[in-house]
MIBA-133455 format. One record per residue (C-alpha): residue in three letters; x, y, z. Coordinates in steps of 0.1 Angstrom, whole numbers, plus 2048, in hexadecimal, padded with zeros to 3 digits. Layout:
N
ALAXYZ ...
***
This chain:
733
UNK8052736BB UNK7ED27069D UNK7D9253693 UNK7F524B67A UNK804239698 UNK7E8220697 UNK7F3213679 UNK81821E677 UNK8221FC673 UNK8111F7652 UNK81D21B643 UNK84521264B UNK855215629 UNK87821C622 UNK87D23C60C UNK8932325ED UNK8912525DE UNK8942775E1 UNK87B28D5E3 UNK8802B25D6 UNK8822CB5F1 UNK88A2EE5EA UNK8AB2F05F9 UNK8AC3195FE UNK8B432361D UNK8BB2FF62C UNK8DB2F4640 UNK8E42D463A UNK8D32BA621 UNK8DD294624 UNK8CA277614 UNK8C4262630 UNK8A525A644 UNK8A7269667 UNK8AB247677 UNK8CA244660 UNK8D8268667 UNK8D525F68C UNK8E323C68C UNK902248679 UNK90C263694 UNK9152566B5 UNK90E2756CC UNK8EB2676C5 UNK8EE2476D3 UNK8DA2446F1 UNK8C32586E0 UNK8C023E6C0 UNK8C02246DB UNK8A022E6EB UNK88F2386CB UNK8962136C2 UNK88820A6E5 UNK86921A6E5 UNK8482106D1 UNK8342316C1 UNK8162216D4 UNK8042096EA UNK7F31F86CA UNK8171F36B6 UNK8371E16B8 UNK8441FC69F UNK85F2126AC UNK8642366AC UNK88922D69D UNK87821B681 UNK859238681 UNK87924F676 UNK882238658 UNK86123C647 UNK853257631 UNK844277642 UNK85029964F UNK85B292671 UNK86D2AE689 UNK8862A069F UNK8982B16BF UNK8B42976C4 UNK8C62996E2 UNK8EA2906E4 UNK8F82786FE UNK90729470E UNK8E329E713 UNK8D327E71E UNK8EE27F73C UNK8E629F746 UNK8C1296749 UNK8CD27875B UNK8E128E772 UNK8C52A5778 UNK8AD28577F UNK8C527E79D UNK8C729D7AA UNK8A329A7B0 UNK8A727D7BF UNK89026B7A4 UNK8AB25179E UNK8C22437B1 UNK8E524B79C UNK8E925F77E UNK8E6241768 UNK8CD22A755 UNK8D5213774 UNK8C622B78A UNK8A4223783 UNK89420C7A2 UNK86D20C791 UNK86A20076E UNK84B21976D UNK862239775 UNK87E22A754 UNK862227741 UNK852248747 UNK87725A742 UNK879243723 UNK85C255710 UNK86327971F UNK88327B70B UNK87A26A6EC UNK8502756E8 UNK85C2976EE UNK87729D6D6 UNK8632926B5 UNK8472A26A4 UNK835291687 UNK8292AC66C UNK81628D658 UNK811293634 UNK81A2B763B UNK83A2C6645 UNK85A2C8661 UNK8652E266E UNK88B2F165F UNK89630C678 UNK889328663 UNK86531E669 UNK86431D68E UNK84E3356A0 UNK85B3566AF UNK8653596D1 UNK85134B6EE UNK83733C6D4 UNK82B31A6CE UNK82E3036AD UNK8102F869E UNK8182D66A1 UNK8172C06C4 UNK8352AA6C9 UNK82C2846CF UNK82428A6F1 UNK80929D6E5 UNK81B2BD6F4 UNK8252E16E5 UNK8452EF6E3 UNK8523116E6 UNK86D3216D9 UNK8833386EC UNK89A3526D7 UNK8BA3606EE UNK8B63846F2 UNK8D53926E2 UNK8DE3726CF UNK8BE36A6B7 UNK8D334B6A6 UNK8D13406CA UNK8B33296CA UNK8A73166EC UNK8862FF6ED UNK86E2FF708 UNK88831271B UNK89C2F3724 UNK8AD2E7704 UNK8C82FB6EB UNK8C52F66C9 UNK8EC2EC6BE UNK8F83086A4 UNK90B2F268D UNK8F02D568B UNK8CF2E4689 UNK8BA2E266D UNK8C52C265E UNK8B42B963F UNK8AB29A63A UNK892283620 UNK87628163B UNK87A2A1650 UNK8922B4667 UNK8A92AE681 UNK8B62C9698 UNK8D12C16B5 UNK8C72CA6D7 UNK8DE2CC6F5 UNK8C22C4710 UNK8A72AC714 UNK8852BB70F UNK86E2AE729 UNK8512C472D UNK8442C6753 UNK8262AC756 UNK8192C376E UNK7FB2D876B UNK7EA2F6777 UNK7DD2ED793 UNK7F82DB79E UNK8112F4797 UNK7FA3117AA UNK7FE2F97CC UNK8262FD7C3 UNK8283247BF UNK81332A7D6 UNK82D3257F3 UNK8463327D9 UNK84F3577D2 UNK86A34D7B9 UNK84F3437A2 UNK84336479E UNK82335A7A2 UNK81B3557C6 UNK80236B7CB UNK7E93617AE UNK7F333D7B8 UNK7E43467DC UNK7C23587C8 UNK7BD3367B7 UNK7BC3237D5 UNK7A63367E8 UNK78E3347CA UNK79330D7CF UNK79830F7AA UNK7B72F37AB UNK7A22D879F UNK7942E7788 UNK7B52F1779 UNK7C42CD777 UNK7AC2C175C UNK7BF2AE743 UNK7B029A72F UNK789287726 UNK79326672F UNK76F25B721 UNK775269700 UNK796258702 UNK788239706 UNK76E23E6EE UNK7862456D3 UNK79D2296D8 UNK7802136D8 UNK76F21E6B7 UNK7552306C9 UNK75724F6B6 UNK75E251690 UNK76A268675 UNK74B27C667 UNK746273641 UNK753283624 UNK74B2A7622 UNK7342A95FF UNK7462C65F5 UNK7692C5604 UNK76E2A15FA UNK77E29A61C UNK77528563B UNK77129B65D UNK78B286673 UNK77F288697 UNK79C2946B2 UNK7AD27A6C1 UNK7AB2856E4 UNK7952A16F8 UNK7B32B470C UNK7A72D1724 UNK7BC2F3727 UNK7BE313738 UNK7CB337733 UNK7D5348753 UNK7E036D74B UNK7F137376E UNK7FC391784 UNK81E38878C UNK82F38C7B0 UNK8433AD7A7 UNK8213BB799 UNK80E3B27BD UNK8323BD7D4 UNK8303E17C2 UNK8083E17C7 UNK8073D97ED UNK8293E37FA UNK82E3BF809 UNK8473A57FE UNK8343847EB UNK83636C803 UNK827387820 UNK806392808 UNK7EA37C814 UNK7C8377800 UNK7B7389819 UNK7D23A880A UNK7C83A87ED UNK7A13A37F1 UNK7A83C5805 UNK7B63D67E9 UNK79B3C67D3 UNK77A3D57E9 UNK78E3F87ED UNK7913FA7C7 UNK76D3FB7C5 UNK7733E97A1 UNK7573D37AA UNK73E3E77B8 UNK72A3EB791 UNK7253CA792 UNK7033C47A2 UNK7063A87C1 UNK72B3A87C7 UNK7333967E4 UNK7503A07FB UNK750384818 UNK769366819 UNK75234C802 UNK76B3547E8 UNK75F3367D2 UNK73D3497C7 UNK73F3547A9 UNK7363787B4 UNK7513797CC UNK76539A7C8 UNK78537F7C5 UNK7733687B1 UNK76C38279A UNK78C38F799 UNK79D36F794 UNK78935777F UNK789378764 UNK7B136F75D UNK7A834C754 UNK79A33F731 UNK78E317730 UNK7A6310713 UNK7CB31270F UNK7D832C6F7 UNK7F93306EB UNK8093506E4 UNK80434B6C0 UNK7DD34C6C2 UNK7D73636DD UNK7CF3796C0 UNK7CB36369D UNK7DD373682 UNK7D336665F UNK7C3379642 UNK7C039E64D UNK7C53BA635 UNK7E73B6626 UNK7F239E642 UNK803380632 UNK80236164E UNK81F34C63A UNK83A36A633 UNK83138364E UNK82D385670 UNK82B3AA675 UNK8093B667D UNK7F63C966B UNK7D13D7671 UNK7C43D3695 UNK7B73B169C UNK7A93A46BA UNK7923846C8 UNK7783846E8 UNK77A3626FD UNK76435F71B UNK77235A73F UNK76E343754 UNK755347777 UNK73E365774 UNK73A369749 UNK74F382742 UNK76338871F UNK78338E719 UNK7933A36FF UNK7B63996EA UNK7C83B16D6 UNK7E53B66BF UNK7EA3D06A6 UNK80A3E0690 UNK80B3FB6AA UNK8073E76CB UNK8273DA6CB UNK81D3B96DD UNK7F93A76E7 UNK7E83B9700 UNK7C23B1711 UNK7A83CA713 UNK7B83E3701 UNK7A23FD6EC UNK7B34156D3 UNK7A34316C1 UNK7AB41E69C UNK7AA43367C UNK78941E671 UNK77843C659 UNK76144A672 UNK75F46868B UNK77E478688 UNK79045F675 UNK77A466657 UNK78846D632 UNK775493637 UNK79149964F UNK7AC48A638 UNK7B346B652 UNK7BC448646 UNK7A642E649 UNK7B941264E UNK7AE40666E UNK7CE409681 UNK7D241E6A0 UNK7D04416A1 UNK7E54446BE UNK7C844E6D3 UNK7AF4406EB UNK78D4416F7 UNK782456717 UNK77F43D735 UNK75843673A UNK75642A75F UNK76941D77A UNK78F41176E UNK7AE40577B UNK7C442076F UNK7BE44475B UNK7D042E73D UNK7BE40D742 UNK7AE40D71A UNK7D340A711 UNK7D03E671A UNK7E73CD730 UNK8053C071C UNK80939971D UNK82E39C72B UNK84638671B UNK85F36E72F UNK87B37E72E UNK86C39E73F UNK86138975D UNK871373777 UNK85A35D773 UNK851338775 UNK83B334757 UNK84831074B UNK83430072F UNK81A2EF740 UNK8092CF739 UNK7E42E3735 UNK7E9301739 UNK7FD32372D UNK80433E749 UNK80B36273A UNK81B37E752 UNK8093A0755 UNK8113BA76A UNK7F43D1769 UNK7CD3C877F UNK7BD3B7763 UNK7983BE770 UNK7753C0758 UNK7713E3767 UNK7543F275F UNK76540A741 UNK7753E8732 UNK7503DD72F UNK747400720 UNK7613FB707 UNK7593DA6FA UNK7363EA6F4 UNK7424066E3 UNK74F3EF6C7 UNK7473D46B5 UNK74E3B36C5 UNK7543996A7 UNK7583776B4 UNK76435B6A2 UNK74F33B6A4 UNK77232F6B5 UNK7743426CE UNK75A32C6DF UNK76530B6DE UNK7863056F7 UNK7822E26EA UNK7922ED6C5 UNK7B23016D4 UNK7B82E96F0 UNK7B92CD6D5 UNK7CF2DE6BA UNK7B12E06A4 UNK7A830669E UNK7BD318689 UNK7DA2FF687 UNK7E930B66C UNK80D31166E UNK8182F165B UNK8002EB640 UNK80D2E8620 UNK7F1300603 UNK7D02F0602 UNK7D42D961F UNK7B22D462C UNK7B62C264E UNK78D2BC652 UNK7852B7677 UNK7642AC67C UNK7502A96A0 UNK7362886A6 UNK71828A6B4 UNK71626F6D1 UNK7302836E8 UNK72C2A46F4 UNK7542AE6E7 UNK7472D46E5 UNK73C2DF706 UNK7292FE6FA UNK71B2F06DC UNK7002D46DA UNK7022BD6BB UNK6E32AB6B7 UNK6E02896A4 UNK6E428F678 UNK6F82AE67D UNK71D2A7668 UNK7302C267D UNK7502CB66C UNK7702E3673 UNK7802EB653 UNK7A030165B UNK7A130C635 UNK7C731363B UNK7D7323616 UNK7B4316605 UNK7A833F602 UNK78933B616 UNK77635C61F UNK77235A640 UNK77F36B65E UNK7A1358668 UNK7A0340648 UNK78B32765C UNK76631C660 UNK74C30266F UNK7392F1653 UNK71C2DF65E UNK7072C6645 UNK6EA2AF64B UNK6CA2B565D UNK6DD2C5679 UNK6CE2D6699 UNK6E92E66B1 UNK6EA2FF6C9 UNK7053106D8 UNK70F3286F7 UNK71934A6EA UNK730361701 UNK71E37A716 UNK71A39F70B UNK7303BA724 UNK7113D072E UNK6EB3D272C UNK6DC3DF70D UNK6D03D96EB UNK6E03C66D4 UNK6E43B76B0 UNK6F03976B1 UNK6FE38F68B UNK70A371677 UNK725371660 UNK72336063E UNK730359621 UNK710351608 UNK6FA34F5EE UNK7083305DF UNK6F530B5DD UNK7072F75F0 UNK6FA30F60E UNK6DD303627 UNK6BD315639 UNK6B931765E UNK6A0320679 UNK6B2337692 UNK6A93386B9 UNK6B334B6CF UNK6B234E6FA UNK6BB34A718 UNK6B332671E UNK6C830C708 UNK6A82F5708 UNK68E30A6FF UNK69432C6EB UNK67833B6D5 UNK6813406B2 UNK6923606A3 UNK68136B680 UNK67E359664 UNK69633F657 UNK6BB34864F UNK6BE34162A UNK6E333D623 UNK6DE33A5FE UNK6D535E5FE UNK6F13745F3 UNK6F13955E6 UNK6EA3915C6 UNK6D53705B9 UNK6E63535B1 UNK6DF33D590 UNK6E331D585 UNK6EB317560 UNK6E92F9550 UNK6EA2EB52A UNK7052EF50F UNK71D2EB528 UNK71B30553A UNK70C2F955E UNK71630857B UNK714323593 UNK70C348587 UNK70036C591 UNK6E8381587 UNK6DF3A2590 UNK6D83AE5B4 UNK6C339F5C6 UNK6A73B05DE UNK6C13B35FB UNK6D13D85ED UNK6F23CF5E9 UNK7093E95D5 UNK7323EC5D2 UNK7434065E9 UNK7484285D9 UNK75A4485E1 UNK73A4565EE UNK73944D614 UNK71545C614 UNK70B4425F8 UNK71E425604 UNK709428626 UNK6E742F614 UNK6F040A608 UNK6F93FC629 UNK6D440D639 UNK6C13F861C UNK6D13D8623 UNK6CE3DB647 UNK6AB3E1646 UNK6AB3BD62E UNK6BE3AC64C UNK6E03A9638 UNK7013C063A UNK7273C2627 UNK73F3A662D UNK75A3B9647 UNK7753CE637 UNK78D3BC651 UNK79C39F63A UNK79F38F61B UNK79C36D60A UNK7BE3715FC UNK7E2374613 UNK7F3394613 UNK7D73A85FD UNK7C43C8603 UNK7A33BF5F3 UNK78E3B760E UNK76C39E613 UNK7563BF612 UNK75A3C15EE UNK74E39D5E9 UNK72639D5E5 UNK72337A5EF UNK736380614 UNK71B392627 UNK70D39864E UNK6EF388658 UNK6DE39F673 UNK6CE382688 UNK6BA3966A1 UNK6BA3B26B7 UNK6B63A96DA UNK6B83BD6FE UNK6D53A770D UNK6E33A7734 UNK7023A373E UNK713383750 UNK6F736F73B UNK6FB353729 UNK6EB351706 UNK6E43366ED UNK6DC3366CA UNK6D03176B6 UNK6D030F691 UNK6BC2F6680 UNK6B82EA65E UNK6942F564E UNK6A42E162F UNK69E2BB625 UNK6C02B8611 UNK6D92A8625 UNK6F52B6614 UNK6F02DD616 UNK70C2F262C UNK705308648 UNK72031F648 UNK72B32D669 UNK74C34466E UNK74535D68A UNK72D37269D UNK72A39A6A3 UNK71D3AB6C5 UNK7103CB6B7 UNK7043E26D2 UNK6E73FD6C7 UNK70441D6D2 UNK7164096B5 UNK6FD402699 UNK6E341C69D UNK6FC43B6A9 UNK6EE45C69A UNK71346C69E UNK728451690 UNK71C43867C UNK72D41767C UNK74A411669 UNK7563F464D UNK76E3DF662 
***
C-alpha cells in the first residue's frame, strides 16, 4: 500500500467520463468502474462482499470496494466464489477452521487475518501510472514491478506446452475467457484460486525442509542451521522505521532544484535475502546417499577433501561452524545475498547497446552485476547474455570485446558478445568447465519447494557454487563495474531500484533518503546532505541502468564498497556524467576505517568535462555551451586503434577516461555513451587492496552552494593485469 491510502477517503471521485485508452491488443473494454464490473457479476459475490468489508487501512473508514470506484490504474485478481470455497475447504483441511465455511471461524483474529489475505492480495494499485492488461505481465517465473496491497510480489507462472495458460504465484489460474478486462480505472483478470502468499519466511521455512526431503532442499536447509543462521533469515521488517513513519518522524526531502520533484521517503524498511541453493538431487548424485541420510558432518567431509578452501589463508575445519572462516560457513553464507532479488533483476536489463527494455526482452550484449555475500566478504557475479541462454553466476566467457584475438586485425567482431570460448582455469576449481558458470535452474526443472516467500527468493542450482580460487582469478582478470545499487539491499528489498516496469515516459518517481535514520546500512548520511534516487525510467538519462543517486546540499557521506577478489593493485574509478553547472566538488577519502580515512588527491570537480563548458548570456541567448577541448585530451574514436589509444594514454595520465561503449542514453540504439564527451571515468586512485576487506570511500562537498549535484552511477575495480597489461590493452566496454 502507498501513502495514497492515507488519504484515500478524500481522493474518492466517481469517474463520469472516459478516458482514451489505446484499445490495440485488449480483450474486453466496458465502461464501468471495477467496483461496478464486479458488483454486476454474481460469481464475484463473496469476493465484492469482503472488498466492501474491509477498510484500505487502519487510518480510514474507506473501503477497498469504494477504493475500486475511484480514478487510478488498479490491477485486480478476483476470485470467483467457486474459489473462495475452495480456499475455505483447504483452510479446513488444515484444520485452521472448524467447517469449510465463514462459520468456521472460532477467533475473530484468525477471520480477520483470512479476510485481508484474500482481498490485499489480489489488488495492485499502479497510482497515476498504469495496470497491468495480460500482455504486459512478466515472463515466466518473474516478478511484476508492482507489490500488491499486501505489500507482496507476484509471480507469473506460464504452462509449459500451453503459453495462453497463465497461473499466479503458482496457486491461482488466470480464467481464459475473462482475463484482461478493460475497464475506466484499470484491469480485472478472473482467477480460479485464492492467492495467499505463505507468511512464512526463510528461516522459518529452513526449520520445515530441513526434516523434509520433498522440499528439495533438505540438505542446504540442514547447512543453515548448523550455521545458526535462522534468525538471521527471519528479518522482516524495521519496526522503528515503521513507527517513525507513521508518526511523521521522517519526511519527504524537498523539491529537487533541478528535477522539480519532491524525494518521497519509503514507506517501510523490509529486509530480504537471496539464497541460490544446491537442491537435494544435486547433493543425492554428489554423495551417493539419499537426502534425508546425508548429515552436515557429510558434507563438511566432502567440503575439507575438495581442498576448495585451502587458498584461503586461516580456514577453519572444526565443528564452530558459525565463524565466519568455517570451511561450512564459507561455503554457505557465499549462496546468500542480504537483499531479495527477483528473477527480473538478478541481472538488470535497461539501456544496453540495441537492447530496447519496453519492446524486447531478448538479450543482447553480455551484461552482468557483482553483489557482495554475506559472512566472510566475498562477491558474487550475475550474468546474462544473448548466448547464455538463461542467468548463470560466476560465469566468464571469452566476449568478442576488440582485443587479443578478437581484434579487427584478425577480422573479429567487436561486439562484445561471446566468442564461444573461455578462459584457461587459473587455480583450484570445482570442475574442468567451472568458468562456464552455474545456471539459475528454473521451477519447472526442479522438484522443488521454492514458494514465494515472505523475505526471501530461493533459486535452485545444481552445480557447487564455491569462490574457488580461479572464480577470484577471473573476476580480476576483468573489469568489475559496479552499480552504486548494487550496495544498498535496502533499495531492492523496498521496490525502489530500478522499478520500472510500469512507468508511464518521463515518470520520475523521486525517492529520497533523510538523514536522522540510518535506512542505508552501508552508507552514512550526515546532517545537510538531500540524498535522492531518481530511477530516470524512459527520461534518456546516461547512466548505466537509466538510474542514478543525486545528492545536493552540504553533504558528507560515506559508504562501504564491496571487497576486491584477490590482493593486488588497483584503480578504483568513478563514473560520471559531467561538465555541466548544476554539478558539485568533492573531497574524496579513502580506507580502511569508516571513521577516519586520509584523503585521496585533490578534489573531484564534477563540472569538468571533456571539453569546457560556457555560459552565454545577453540577447537572449543564455545558457549552457561548449567550447573547444579542454586540458583533459579528449578526441572522437577513429578507425585508427593505434590513435584512439594514444587518446585514452593522455587522458589517463589527466585522471579522466571514455564513457563505456556498454550503453546508450537512448532505447534500442547503437550509439553508445563513449561518443559523448561529457560522460567520462574518473580514475579515483590506485590503491594495493586485500581481499575479504572491507573499504569505504567518503565524499564531501568543498562547495558553498547548496544546490550543486553530486552525480553518482557506479564504481569500476580495475586491477593493474587489466589497466596497465603490456600484451592486451584494455578494451572500450
Amino acid at each position: 500500500m502507498n501513502r495514497l491510502f492515507l488519504f484515500v477517503t478524500m481522493l474518492i471521485v466517481l469517474v463520469s467520463c472516459t478516458e482514451q485508452i489505446d484499445m490495440s491488443s485488449r480483450y474486453t473494454f466496458e465502461n464501468k468502474t471495477i467496483s461496478q464490473y464486479l458488483k454486476e457479476k454474481d460469481y464475484y459475490s463473496e469476493y465484492v462482499r469482503l472488498l466492501g468489508k474491509r477498510a484500505v487501512s487502519k487510518y480510514s473508514e474507506t473501503t477497498l470496494l469504494q477504493l475500486l470506484s475511484a480514478r487510478g490504474h488498479y490491477t485486480v485478481f478476483a476470485p470467483t466464489n467457486d474459489a473462495v470455497q475452495a480456499y475455505l475447504d483447504s483452510l479446513y483441511k488444515k484444520g485452521i477452521i472448524t467447517e469449510p465455511s465463514w462459520q468456521g471461524f472460532e477467533e475473530e483474529n484468525t477471520l480477520d487475518s483470512i479476510e485481508k489475505v484474500i482481498v490485499f492480495n489480489s489488488i495492485m494499485d499502479g497510482g497515476d501510472q498504469t495496470a497491468y492488461d495480460v500482455t504486459d505481465f512478466p515472463e515466466n517465473e518473474k516478478e511484476f514491478g508492482l507489490t500488491n496491497l499486501n505489500d507482496r510480489k507476484l509471480r507469473v507462472f506460464y504452462g509449459e506446452e500451453d503459453l495462453d495458460s497463465i497461473n499466479i504465484d503458482g496457486v491461482a489460474a488466470v480464467s481464459k475467457k475473462n482475463r484482461g478486462i478493460m475497464l475506466i480505472n484499470g484491469y480485472v483478470h478472473q482467477v480460479e484460486g485464492v492467492i495467499a502468499p505463505s507468511d512464512k519466511r526463510l528461516g522459518d521455512l529452513i526449520r520445515l525442509w530441513s526434516s523434509k526431503p520433498e522440499s528439495g532442499y533438505s540438505v542446504m536447509s540442514r547447512l543453515l542451521l548448523a550455521c545458526n543462521l535462522q534468525d538471521t533469515l527471519n528479518a522482516y521488517r524495521d519496526e522503528a522505521w515503521e513507527e517513525l513513519y507513521l508518526t511523521g518522524g521522517v519526511q519527504d526531502l524537498p523539491i529537487h532544484p533541478s528535477q522539480g520533484q519532491v524525494g518521497s521517503v519509503p514507506e517501510h524498511r523490509y529486509y530480504g535475502f537471496t539464497l541460490f541453493a544446491e537442491t537435494d538431487r544435486f547433493w543425492e548424485n554428489e554423495l551417493g546417499k539419499s537426502a534425508d541420510a546425508i548429515t552436515v558432518e557429510d558434507v563438511c567431509k566432502y567440503l575439507k577433501d575438495s581442498k576448495l578452501f585451502d587458498y584461503i589463508s586461516g580456514t577453519l575445519y572444526d565443528e564452530n561452524y558459525t565463524n565466519e572462516m568455517n570451511v561450512l560457513n564459507q561455503f554457505v553464507t557465499y549462496h546468500l545475498l542480504p537483499q531479495r532479488i527477483g528473477r527480473d533483476k538478478l541481472v538488470i536489463h535497461y539501456n544496453e547497446l540495441l537492447f530496447n527494455y519496453t519492446t524486447s526482452k531478448v538479450p543482447t550484449i553480455a551484461i552482468m552485476d557483482y553483489y557482495q555475500t554475506m559472512g566472510l566478504p566475498r562477491m558474487i557475479k550475475t550474468y546474462e547474455s544473448k548466448e547464455s541462454n538463461g542467468i548463470y553466476l560466476n560465469r566468464f566467457p571469452l566476449l568478442r570485446n576488440g582485443r587479443g584475438q578478437f581484434s579487427p586485425a584478425r577480422a573479429n567482431k567487436n561486439d562484445y558478445h561471446e566468442s564461444g570460448l573461455f578462459p584457461p582455469l587459473k587455480g583450484s576449481c570445482t570442475t574442468a568447465d567451472e568458468n562456464q558458470g552455474i545456471r539459475i535452474l528454473m521451477a519447472a526443472e526442479t522438484e522443488t519447494d521454492a514458494t514465494n516467500i515472505a523475505n526471501a527468493v530461493v533459486y535452485p542450482i545444481e552445480q557447487l557454487l564455491v569462490c574457488t580460487e580461479n572464480v577470484c582469478n577471473q573476476m580480476v582478470s576483468n573489469r568489475i563495474r559496479i552499480d552504486a545499487g548494487c550496495v544498498m539491499p535496502e533499495l531492492m528489498n523496498n521496490n525502489i531500484r530500478s522499478q520500472r516496469s510500469y512507468f508511464t515516459s518521463g515518470a520520475t518517481n523521486n525517492r529520497g533518503i533523510p538523514t536522522n535514520y540510518p535506512y542505508l546500512d552501508n552508507i552514512e548520511i550526515r546532517e545537510g546532505t538531500l540524498f535522492y534516487y531518481l530511477p530516470g525510467y524512459l527520461s534518456g538519462y546516461h547512466n548505466l541502468q537509466g538510474d542514478e543517486y543525486n545528492i545536493i546540499g552540504r553533504y558528507d557521506f560515506t559508504m562501504k564498497l564491496p571487497p576486491v577478489p584477490r590482493a593486488g593493485q588497483y584503480e578504483i574509478r568513478f563514473g560520471v556524467a559531467n561538465g555541466s553547472f548544476l554539478r558539485s566538488m568533492a573531497q574524496v577519502y579513502f580506507g580502511v576505517s569508516r571513521d577516519k580515512m586520509p584523503a585521496a588527491g585533490i578534489p573531484l570537480d564534477l563540472r569538468l568535462g571533456a571539453k569546457e563548458w560556457r555560459y552565454r548570456t545577453g540577447n537572449g541567448a543564455s545558457g549552457q555551451s561548449f567550447t573547444t577541448p579542454s586540458y583533459v585530451g579528449w578526441e572522437e574514436d577513429t578507425d585508427d586503434e593505434e590513435y584512439n589509444d594514444r587518446v585514452t594514454k593522455t587522458m589517463r595520465t589527466k585522471g579522466f577516461m571514455k564513457g563505456p561503449n556498454s550503453w546508450s542514453n537512448t532505447l534500442g540504439s547503437n550509439v553508445s555513451v563513449r561518443t559523448y564527451h561529457y560522460i567520462s571515468r574518473r580514475i579515483l586512485l590506485s590503491a594495493y587492496l586485500q581481499p575479504y576487506q572491507n573499504y569505504y570511500i567518503r565524499f564531501k562537498s568543498v562547495l558553498d552552494e547548496e544546490s550543486k549535484e553530486f552525480y553518482m552511477d557506479y564504481f569500476e575495480y580495475v586491477a593493474k593485469e587489466v589497466y596497465d597489461n603490456p600484451e592486451e590493452s584494455e578494451d572500450i566496454w
